[in-house]
SEMAR-365185 format. One record per residue (C-alpha): residue number from 1; x, y, z; residue in three letters. Coordinates in Angstrom, 3 decimals. Layout:
NUM / X / Y / Z / ALA;
...
// end
This chain:
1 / 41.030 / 86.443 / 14.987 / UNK;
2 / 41.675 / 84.098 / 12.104 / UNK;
3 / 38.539 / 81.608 / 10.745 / UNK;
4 / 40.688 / 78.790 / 12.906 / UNK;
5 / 40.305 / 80.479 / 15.619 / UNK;
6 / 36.725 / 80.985 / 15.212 / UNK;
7 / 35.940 / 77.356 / 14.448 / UNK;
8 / 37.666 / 76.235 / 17.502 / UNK;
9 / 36.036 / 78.704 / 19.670 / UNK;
10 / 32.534 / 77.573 / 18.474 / UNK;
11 / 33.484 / 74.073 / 19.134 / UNK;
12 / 34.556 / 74.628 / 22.473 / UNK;
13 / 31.997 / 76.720 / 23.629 / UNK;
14 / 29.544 / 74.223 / 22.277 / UNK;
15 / 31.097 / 71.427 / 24.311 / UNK;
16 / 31.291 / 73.577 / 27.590 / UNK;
17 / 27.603 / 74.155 / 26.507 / UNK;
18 / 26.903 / 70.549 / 26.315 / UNK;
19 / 27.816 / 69.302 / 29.892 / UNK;
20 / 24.569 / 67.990 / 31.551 / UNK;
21 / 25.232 / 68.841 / 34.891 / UNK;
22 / 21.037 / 67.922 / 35.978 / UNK;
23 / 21.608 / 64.845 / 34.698 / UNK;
24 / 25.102 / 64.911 / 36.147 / UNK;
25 / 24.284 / 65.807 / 39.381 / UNK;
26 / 20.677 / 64.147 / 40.014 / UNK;
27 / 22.756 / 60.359 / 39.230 / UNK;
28 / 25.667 / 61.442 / 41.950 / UNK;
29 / 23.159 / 62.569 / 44.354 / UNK;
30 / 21.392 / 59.221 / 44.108 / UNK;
31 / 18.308 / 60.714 / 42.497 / UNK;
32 / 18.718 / 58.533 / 39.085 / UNK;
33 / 18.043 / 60.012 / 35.317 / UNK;
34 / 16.742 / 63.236 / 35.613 / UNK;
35 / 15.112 / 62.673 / 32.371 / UNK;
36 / 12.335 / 60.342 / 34.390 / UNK;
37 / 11.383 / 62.611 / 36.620 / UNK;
38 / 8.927 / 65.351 / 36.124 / UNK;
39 / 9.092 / 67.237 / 32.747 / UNK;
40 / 12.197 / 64.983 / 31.625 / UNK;
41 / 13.720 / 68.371 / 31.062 / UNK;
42 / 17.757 / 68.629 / 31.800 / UNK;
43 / 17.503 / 71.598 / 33.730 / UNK;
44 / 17.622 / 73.466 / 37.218 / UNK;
45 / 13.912 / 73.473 / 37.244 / UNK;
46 / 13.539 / 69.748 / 36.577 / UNK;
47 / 16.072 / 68.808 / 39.139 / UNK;
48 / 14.023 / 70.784 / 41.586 / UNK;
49 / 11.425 / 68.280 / 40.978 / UNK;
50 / 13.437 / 66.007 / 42.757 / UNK;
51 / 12.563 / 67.713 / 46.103 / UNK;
52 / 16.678 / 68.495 / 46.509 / UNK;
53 / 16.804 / 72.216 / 46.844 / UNK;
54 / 20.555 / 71.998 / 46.956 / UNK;
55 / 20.884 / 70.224 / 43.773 / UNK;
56 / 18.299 / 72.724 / 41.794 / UNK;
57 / 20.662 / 75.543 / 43.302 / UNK;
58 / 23.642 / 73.570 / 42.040 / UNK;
59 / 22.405 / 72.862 / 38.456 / UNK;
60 / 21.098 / 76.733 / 37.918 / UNK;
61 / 24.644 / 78.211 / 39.048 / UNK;
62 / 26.696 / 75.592 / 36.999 / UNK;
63 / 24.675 / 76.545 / 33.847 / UNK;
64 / 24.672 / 79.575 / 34.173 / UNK;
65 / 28.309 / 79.421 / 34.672 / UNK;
66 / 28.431 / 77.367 / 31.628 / UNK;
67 / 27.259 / 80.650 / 29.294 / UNK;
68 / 29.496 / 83.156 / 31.500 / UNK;
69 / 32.877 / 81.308 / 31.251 / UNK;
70 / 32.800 / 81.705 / 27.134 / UNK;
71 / 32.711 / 85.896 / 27.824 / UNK;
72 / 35.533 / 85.267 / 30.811 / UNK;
73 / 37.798 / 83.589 / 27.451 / UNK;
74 / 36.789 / 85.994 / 25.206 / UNK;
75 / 37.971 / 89.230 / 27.613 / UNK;
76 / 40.983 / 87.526 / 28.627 / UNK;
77 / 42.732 / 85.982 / 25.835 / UNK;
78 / 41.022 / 87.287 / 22.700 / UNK;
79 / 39.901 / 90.771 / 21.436 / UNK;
80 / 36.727 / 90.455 / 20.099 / UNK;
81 / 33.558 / 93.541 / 19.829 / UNK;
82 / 30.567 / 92.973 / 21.907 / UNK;
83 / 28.665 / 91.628 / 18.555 / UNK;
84 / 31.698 / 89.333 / 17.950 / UNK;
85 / 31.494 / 87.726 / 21.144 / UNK;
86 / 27.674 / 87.384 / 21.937 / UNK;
87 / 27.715 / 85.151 / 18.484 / UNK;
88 / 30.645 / 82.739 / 19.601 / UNK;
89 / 29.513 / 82.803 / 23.346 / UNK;
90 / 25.900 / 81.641 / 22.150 / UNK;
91 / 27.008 / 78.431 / 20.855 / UNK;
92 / 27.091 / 77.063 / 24.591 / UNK;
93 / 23.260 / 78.096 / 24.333 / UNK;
94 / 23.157 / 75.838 / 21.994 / UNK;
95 / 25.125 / 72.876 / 23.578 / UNK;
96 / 22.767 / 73.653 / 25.796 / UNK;
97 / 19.625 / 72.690 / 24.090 / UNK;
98 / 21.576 / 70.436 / 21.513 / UNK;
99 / 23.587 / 68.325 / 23.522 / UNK;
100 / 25.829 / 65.945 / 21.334 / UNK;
101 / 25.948 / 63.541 / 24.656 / UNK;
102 / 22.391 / 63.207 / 24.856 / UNK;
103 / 21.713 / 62.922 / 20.969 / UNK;
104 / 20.399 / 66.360 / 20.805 / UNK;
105 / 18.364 / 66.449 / 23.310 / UNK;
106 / 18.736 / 69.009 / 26.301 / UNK;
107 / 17.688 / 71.599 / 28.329 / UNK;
108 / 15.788 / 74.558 / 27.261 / UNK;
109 / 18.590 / 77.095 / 27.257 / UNK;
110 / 17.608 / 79.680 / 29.659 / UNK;
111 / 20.147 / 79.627 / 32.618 / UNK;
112 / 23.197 / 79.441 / 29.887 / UNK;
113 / 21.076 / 82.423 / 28.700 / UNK;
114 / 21.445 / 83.927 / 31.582 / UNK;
115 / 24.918 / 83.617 / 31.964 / UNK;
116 / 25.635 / 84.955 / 28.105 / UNK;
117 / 23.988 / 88.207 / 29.699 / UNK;
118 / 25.691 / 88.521 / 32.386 / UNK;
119 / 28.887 / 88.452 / 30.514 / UNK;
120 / 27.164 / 90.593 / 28.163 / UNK;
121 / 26.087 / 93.218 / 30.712 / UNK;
122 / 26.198 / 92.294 / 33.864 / UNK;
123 / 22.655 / 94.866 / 34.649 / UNK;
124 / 21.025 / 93.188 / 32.072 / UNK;
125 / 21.353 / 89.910 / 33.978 / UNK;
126 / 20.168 / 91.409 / 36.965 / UNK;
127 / 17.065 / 92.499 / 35.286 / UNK;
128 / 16.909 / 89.111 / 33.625 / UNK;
129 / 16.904 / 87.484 / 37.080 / UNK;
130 / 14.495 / 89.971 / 38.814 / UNK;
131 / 12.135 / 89.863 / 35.591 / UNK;
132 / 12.357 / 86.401 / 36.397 / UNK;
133 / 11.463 / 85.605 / 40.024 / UNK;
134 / 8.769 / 88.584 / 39.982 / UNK;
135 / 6.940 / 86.632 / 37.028 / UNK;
136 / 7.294 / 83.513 / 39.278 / UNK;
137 / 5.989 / 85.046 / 42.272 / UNK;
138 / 2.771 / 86.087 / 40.421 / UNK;
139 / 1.966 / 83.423 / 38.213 / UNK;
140 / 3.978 / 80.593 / 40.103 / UNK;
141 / 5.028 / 79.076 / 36.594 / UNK;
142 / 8.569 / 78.960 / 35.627 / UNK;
143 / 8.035 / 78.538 / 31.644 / UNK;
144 / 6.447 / 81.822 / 31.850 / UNK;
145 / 8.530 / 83.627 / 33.596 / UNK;
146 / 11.533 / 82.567 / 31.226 / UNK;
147 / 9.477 / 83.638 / 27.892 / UNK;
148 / 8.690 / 87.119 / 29.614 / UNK;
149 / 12.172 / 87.763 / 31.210 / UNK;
150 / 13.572 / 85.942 / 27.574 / UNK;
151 / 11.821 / 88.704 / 25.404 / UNK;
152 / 12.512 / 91.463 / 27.893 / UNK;
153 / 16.153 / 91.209 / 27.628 / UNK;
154 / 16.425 / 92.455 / 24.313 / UNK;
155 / 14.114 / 95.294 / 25.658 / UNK;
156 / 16.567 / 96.614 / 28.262 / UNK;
157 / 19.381 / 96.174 / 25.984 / UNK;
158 / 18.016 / 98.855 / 23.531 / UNK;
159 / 17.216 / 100.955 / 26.149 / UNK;
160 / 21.233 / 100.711 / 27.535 / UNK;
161 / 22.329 / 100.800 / 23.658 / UNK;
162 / 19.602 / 102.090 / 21.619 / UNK;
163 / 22.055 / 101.685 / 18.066 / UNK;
164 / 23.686 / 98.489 / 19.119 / UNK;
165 / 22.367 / 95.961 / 16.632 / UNK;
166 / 23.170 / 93.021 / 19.488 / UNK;
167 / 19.566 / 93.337 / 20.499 / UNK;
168 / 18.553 / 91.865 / 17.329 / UNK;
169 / 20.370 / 88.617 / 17.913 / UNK;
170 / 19.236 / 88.944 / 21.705 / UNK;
171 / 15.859 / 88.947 / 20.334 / UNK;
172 / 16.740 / 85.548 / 18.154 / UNK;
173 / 18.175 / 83.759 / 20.834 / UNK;
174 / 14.710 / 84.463 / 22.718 / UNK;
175 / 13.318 / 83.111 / 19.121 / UNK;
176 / 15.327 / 80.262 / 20.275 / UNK;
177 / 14.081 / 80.062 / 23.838 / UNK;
178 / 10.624 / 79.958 / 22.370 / UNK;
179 / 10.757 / 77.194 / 20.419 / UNK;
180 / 12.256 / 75.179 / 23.490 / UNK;
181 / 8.921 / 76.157 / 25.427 / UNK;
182 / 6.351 / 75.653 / 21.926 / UNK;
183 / 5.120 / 72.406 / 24.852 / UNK;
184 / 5.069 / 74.370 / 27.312 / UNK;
185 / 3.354 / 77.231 / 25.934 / UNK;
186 / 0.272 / 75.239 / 24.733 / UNK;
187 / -0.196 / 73.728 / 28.099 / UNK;
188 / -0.086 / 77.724 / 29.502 / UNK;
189 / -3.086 / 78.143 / 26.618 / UNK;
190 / -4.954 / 75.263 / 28.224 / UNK;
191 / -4.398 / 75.668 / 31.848 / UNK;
192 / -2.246 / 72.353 / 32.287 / UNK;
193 / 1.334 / 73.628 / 32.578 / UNK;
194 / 2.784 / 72.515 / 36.143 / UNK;
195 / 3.360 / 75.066 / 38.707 / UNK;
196 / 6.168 / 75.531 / 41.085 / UNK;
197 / 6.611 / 74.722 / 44.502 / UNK;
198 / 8.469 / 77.268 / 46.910 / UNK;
199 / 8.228 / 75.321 / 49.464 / UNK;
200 / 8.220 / 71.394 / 49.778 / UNK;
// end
């Protein structure tokens, strides 16, 4: 695959990446700028804030779908290694977080993150996922159960592929992850951070 190639890859991926579908979504739906309601955060667990389950459902499968479809190109069209592709596919991680529509300012990345893994391996989603909602269940806060299910991914990986050096950047993209939750994690610290509601 020629440097062309590449480049245009990254900026598509980006730019599927990028598409707000919370904020997208909450406007059609009549529920206004998702960015005043709750955390302000353009994501599935935001636009479940708005008290539409339908919509949170919505937003979570279109973003993950958002870091899936990059792996769907890359096995179709292109022949890339898994190392290869998990570096291109990421940049819709980071349209993610870094939208150019919303000067910069997006979502936290997980659900794209969870789509990358899927495409990745689709087990290692599925642990992902039940990581996830078990962390939920117990502690009933969603920022936590991303971090924990975020740095277990890497975890599983090495124990499917002990010498694949893709952990490593699985384990900087939950770096990434991080950083998007630095609020979040000091309000964990001080016992302010906003549970969720199963049931409304």
């Amino acid at each position: 695959m020629s440097l062309v190639t590449n480049f245009l890859l990254i900026i598509f991926f980006y730019l599927i990446g990028s598409i707000p579908f919370a904020l997208i979504l909450t406007k059609l739906l009549g529920h206004g700028d998702i960015r005043n309601i709750g955390s302000g955060n353009v994501g599935a667990t935001n636009a479940l804030r708005t008290g539409n389950k339908f919509l949170a459902f919505a937003v979570l499968c279109l973003d993950i779908a958002k870091g899936l479809l990059p792996f769907l190109i890359l096995k179709l069209f292109y022949d890339t290694n898994t190392l290869h592709s998990v570096f291109l596919c990421h940049f819709a991680i980071l349209g993610h977080i870094f939208p150019i529509w919303l000067k910069f300012k997006g979502g936290k990345g997980v659900a794209t993150y969870i789509g990358l893994l899927i495409g990745l391996n689709f087990l290692i989603g599925l642990y992902f996922l039940l990581t996830w909602i078990i962390i939920a269940l117990i502690s009933r806060y969603s920022s936590l159960s991303s971090l924990v299910a975020s740095l277990v991914a890497p975890i599983y990986f090495f124990f499917i592929n002990p010498n694949n050096i893709v952990g490593i950047f699985l384990l900087y993209l939950f770096l990434i992850i991080s950083l998007k939750h630095l609020e979040n994690i000091k309000r964990l610290m001080n016992n302010s951070e906003n549970k969720i509601k199963f049931s409304k």
